[in-house]
N, C-alpha and C positions, 0 to 999 in steps of 0.2 A: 737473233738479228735478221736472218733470212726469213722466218715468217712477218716480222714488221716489215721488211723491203718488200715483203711479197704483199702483203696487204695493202699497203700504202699505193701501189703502183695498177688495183684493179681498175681504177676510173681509169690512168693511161691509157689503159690496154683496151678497156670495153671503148674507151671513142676513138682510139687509136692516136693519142696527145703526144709526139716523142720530146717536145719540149719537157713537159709534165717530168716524161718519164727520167728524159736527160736528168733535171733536178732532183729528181728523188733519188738517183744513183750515184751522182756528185756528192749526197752527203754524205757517200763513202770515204770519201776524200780525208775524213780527219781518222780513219780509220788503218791504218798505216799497216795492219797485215793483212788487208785483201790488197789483193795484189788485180782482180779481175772479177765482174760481175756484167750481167748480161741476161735482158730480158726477151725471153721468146716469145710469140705467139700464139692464136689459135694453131696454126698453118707450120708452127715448128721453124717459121724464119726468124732473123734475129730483129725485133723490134727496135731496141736499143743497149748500149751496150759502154762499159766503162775501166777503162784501162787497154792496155797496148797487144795483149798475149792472142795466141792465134787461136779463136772460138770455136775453129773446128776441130781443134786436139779435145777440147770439152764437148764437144756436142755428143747427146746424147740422144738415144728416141725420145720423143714425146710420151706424156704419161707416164714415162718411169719417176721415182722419187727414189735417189739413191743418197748415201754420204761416204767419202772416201776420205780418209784418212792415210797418207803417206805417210814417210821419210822424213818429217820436217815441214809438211805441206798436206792443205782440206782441200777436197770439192765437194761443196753443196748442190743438189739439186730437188730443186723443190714447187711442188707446181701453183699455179695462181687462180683460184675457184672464185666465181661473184653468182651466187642462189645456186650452190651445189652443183655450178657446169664449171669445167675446167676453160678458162679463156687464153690461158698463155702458162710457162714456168718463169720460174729465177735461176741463175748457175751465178756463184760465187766458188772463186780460187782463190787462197791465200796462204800465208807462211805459218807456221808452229812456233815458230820461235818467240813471236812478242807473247803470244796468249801461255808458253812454258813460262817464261820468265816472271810474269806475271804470278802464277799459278806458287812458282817457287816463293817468289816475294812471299804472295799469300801466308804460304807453308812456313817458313821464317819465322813471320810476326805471329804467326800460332802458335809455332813453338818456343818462340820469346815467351808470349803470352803466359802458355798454360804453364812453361817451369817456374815462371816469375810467380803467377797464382799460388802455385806449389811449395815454394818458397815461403810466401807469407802467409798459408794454409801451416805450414810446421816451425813459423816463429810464433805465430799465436798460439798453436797448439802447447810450445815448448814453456811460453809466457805464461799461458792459460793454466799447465799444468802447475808451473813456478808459483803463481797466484791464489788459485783454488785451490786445487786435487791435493796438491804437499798439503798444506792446512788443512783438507778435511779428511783426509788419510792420517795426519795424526790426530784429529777429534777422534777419529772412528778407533783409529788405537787406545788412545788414553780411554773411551769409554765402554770397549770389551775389556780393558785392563782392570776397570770400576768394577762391570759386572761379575769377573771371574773370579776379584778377590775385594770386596767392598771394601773400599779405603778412598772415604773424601777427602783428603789429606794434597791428592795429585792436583795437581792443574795442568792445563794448557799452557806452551809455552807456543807462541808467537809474535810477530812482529807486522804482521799484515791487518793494513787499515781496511774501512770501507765494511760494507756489509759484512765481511767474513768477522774483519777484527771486532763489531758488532757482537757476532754470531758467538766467536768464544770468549768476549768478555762474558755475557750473557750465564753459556756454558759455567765458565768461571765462577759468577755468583751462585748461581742453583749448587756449586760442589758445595761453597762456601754458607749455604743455608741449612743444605744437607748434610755438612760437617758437625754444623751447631745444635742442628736437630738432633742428631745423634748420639751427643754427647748427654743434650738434654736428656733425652730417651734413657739412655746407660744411668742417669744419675736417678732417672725413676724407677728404674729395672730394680737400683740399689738399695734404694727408699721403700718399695715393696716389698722386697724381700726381706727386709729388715722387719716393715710390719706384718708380713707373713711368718715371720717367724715366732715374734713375739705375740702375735694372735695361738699359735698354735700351741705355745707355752701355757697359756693363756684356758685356751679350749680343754689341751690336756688336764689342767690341775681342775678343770669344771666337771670332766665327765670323770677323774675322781672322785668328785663328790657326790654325782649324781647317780653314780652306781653305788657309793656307800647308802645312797639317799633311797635309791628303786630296792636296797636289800633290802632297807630298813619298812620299807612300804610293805615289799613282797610279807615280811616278818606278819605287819599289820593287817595286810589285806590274809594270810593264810588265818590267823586268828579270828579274824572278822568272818572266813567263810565257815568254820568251823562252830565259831558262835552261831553265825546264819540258820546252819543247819542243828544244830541244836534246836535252836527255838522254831525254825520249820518242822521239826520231829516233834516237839512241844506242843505245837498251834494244831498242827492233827488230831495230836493225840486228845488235846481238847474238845477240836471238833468231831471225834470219833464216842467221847464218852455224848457229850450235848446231844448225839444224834441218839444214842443208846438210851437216857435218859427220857428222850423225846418216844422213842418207839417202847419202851415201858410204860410212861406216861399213855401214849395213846392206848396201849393194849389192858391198860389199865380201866381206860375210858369204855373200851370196847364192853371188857367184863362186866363194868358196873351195867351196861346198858341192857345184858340179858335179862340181869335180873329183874330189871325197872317193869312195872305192868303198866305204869301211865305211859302209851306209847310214845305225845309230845315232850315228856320231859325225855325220853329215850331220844327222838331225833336232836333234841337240842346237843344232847350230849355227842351223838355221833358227828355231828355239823361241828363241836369243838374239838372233837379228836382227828375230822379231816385238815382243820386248822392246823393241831399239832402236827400230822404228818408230811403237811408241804413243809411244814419248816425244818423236820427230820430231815427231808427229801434233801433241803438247800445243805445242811450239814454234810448227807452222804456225799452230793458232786462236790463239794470244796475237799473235801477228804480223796476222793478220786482222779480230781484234775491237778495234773502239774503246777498250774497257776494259782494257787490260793488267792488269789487276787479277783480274778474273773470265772464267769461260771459260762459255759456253752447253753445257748435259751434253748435252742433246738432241741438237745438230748436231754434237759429237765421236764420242759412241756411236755416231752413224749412219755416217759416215764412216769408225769406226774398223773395226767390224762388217765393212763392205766390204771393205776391204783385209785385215782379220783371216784373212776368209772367203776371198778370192781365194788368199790362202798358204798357208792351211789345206785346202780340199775341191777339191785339186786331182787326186787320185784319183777312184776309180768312185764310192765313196760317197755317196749322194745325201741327204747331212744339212743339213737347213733351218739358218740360225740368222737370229733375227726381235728386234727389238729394241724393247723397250716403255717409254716414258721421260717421264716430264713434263717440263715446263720447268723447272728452277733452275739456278741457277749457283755453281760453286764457278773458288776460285782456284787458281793454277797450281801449287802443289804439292800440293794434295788432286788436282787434276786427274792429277797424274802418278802418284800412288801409284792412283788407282781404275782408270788404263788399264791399271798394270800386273797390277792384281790381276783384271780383265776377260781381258785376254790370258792369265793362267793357269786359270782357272779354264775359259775355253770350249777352250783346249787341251786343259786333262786332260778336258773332256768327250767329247772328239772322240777322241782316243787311243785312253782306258779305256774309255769309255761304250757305246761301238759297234764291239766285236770281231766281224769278219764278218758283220755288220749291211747293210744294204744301204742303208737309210733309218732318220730319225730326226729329230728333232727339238732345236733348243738354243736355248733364250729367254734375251735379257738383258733385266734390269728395273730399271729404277732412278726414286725418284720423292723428295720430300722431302717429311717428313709436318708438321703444324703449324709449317710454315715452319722448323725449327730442324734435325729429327731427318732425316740422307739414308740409305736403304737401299736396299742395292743387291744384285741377284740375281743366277745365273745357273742356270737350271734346263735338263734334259735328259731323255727319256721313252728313254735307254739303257738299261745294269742292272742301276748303279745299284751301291754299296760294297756288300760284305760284311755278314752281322748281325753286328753286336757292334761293330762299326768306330766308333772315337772319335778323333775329328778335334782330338783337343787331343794327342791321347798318338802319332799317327803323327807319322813324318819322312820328306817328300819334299822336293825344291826347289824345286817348282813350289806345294806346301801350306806349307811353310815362309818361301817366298815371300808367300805371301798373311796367313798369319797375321803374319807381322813387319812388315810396311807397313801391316796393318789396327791392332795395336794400338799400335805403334812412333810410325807417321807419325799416323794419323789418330784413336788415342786411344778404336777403337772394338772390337768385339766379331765374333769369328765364330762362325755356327752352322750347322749343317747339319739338311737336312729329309729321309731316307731312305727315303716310304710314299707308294706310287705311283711319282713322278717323283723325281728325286733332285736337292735344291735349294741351295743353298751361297749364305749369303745375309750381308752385312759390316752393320754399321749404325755409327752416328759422329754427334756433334754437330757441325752444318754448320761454327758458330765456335769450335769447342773451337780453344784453343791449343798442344795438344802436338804441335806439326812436330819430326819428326825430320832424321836425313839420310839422301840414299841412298849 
C-alpha cells in the first residue's frame, strides 16, 4: 500500500500540487487502521499530511527507509523516487489489530477449508475402497485361489454394478468356459487313453507276430545264405576249371605251333591261342574278385597287355605297348568281348602297323565318361591304313572280329582315327542290355 501512495503522489511532489497530494492521502480514509500518513519532501519538511497524531514523534532523517513494527502498531517509512532521484518520502502510522484479525479470519477459513477437504478426501477414499478395492481384492483372491489349486468350479461373489460388476461378470463367464473346457478336455484325456490302450493291445499282439514272422525269415534268409554260398563256391569252382581248360587249350595251341613249319598257318594259330587266353584271363579275375559280377578294367588291361605283349614282341622288334585306363568296372561278358576285341586290334597293330620298323609304339586306352558311356582305344604311331580305307566296308577276321562283338555283344559303335597316329576306338553304354553270344 505505501509503495502505491508513494508512487501515486510523485507528480504532487515533483510540481509541488498539495491539493493533489491532499487527495491521494484521503483515500486513506476507507482504510481504518492507518491511523496517520504524511508526505515529506525534497527539503525533509512536511508537504502534506493526513490524520491528527504529532509528525514529529515520526519524523525521521531523510533517506532513511525503515519499518517498525510495535506492540499492536506499524510505521512505514518509505522514500518517493521519479528517474532514480529521490524527491520526497511517505511515513504511514497505524494499528495491528484490524490487519491480526483479518489474518485470523484468513487462518480460520483455511483451516475450515483444508479439514473440510480432509474430510471428503477420506469419505471418498473410505467409498472408493467400499466400491473398488473390496471387489478387486476379492477378484484378486478368488484368482490366486484358481491358480494355486485349479478349480473352475469358484466364482465371484458380488453385488457391485457398473464397470466392476461388468468386470466380474465377465471374470465369471471365462471361469464358466474354462470349467466346460475342461471337463471337455478330461473326457478326451479318457477317450485317448482308452484308444491308447487298446492300440497298444493292438501293436502288442502285431509285434508277436512279426517276431514270429522275422524268426521265420531269419530261418529263410540263413538258408538262402548258405545256399548263396554254395552256389558262389559252385560258380568259381566252374569258373576255375573253364579257365584251366582255357589255359590247356591255349598251351595246347602253343605246342601244336612248334611243330608247324608253315609259319602262316603257325601265326594263325597263335593269334587263336591269344584269343583263348584273354578269355582264360577274364575267368581268372572273376575267380579272384570278390564280385563275380564285375571285373576291375584297370587290373585286366594291365595283366592282359603283359601276357599280350610277351606273345606278341617276341621278335627283334622293339614296339612299346603302354596301357592307359581308369578305374571302372564292367561285367564278365562285356569283359570278354573288350579283351577280345583289345587282343585284335593290338595284333593287327603290331603285324600291319610296323613292316620293318624297328621301333614303335602301341597305346591301349580305356576310361568311362559320365559314369555310363566306356570307350575304349587302341592307337599306334606305325603307318597307318591306306587313304580312302573305310573300316565299315573292309572284311578281315581280326576287323570283323571287332566289329561283330562291338556292335553284336556290346551294342556299340566303331570308328577309326587315321591323321597322325592311327586310332581305332569301340564306345558302348556301360548298362546297355544287348548281350549277344559268342
Amino acid at each position: 500500500m505505501a509503495s502505491i501512495i508513494g508512487h501515486s503522489s510523485r507528480a504532487a511532489l515533483f510540481f509541488e500540487d498539495k491539493e493533489a497530494a491532499e487527495k491521494i492521502l484521503s483515500s486513506l480514509k476507507e482504510e481504518k487502521q492507518i491511523h496517520y500518513a504524511a508526505l515529506y519532501n525534497s527539503a525533509g519538511e512536511i508537504f502534506q499530511e493526513f490524520g491528527s497524531l504529532d509528525s514529529e514523534k515520526f519524523k525521521i532523517k531523510q533517506n532513511d527507509n525503515y519499518s517498525i513494527f510495535g506492540p499492536g502498531f506499524f510505521n512505514f517509512d518509505t522514500p518517493v523516487s521519479l528517474k532514480g532521484k529521490v524527491i520526497g518520502r511517505l511515513v504511514l502510522y497505524g494499528e495491528l489489530n484490524e490487519y491480526q484479525n483479518i489474518v485470523k479470519n484468513y487462518l480460520i477459513f483455511v483451516a475450515i477449508t483444508f479439514w473440510g477437504i480432509v474430510g471428503l478426501v477420506v469419505f471418498f477414499a473410505i467409498k472408493t475402497h467400499k466400491i473398488i478395492s473390496t471387489p478387486i481384492l476379492s477378484l484378486a483372491s478368488t484368482a490366486r485361489e484358481i491358480s494355486q489349486n485349479p478349480d473352475f468350479s469358484l466364482r465371484v461373489k458380488s453385488k457391485t454394478r457398473g464397470e466392476i460388476g461388468t468386470l466380474f461378470s465377465a471374470f465369471n463367464s471365462m471361469l464358466s468356459e474354462l470349467e466346460k473346457r475342461d471337463e471337455e478336455l478330461l473326457d478326451y484325456k479318457n477317450h485317448l487313453e482308452d484308444m491308447v490302450k487298446e492300440r497298444t493291445e493292438n501293436l502288442q499282439k502285431t509285434n508277436e507276430l512279426l517276431v514270429n514272422e522275422i524268426e521265420e525269415k531269419k530261418v529263410i534268409q540263413n538258408k538262402l545264405g548258405h545256399s548263396l554260398n554254395e552256389k558262389e563256391i559252385l560258380l568259381k569252382e566252374v569258373q576255375h576249371r573253364a579257365k584251366n581248360n582255357m589255359q590247356i587249350l591255349s598251351s595246347l595251341i602253343w605246342l601244336q605251333t612248334q611243330e608247324m613249319e608253315d609259319r602262316c598257318c603257325a601265326e594263325k594259330f597263335e593269334e587263336f591261342g591269344n584269343r583263348v587266353r584273354s578269355m582264360a584271363l577274364v575267368h581268372e579275375k572273376v575267380i579272384e574278385s570278390s564280385n563275380l559280377k564285375e571285373i576291375d578294367m584297370r587290373d585286366y588291361l594291365n595283366e592282359f597287355s603283359n601276357e599280350l605283349g610277351n606273345a606278341l614282341f617276341k621278335n627283334s622288334k622293339e614296339v612299346g605297348l603302354e596301357v592307359k585306363c581308369g578305374r571302372f568296372h564292367l561285367d564278365m561278358d562285356r569283359t570278354l568281348a573288350c579283351g577280345l576285341i583289345v587282343n585284335e586290334l593290338v595284333s593287327n597293330a603290331y603285324k600291319h602297323g610296323f613292316p620293318g620298323k624297328t621301333k614303335g609304339e602301341i597305346e591301349i586306352c580305356g576310361y568311362c565318361e559320365n559314369e555310363k558311356t566306356v570307350i575304349l582305344s587302341v592307337t599306334d604311331n606305325g603307318i597307318g591304313f591306306p587313304e580312302g580305307f573305310d573300316i565299315e566296308n573292309v572284311s578281315s577276321l581280326g576287323l570283323d572280329i571287332v566289329k561283330s562283338l562291338t556292335k553284336e555283344k556290346l551294342g556299340g559303335n566303331v570308328s577309326l582315327s587315321n591323321k597322325g597316329k592311327t586310332q581305332i576306338s569301340i564306345e558302348f553304354n556301360k548298362d546297355s542290355t544287348n548281350h549277344g553270344n559268342y
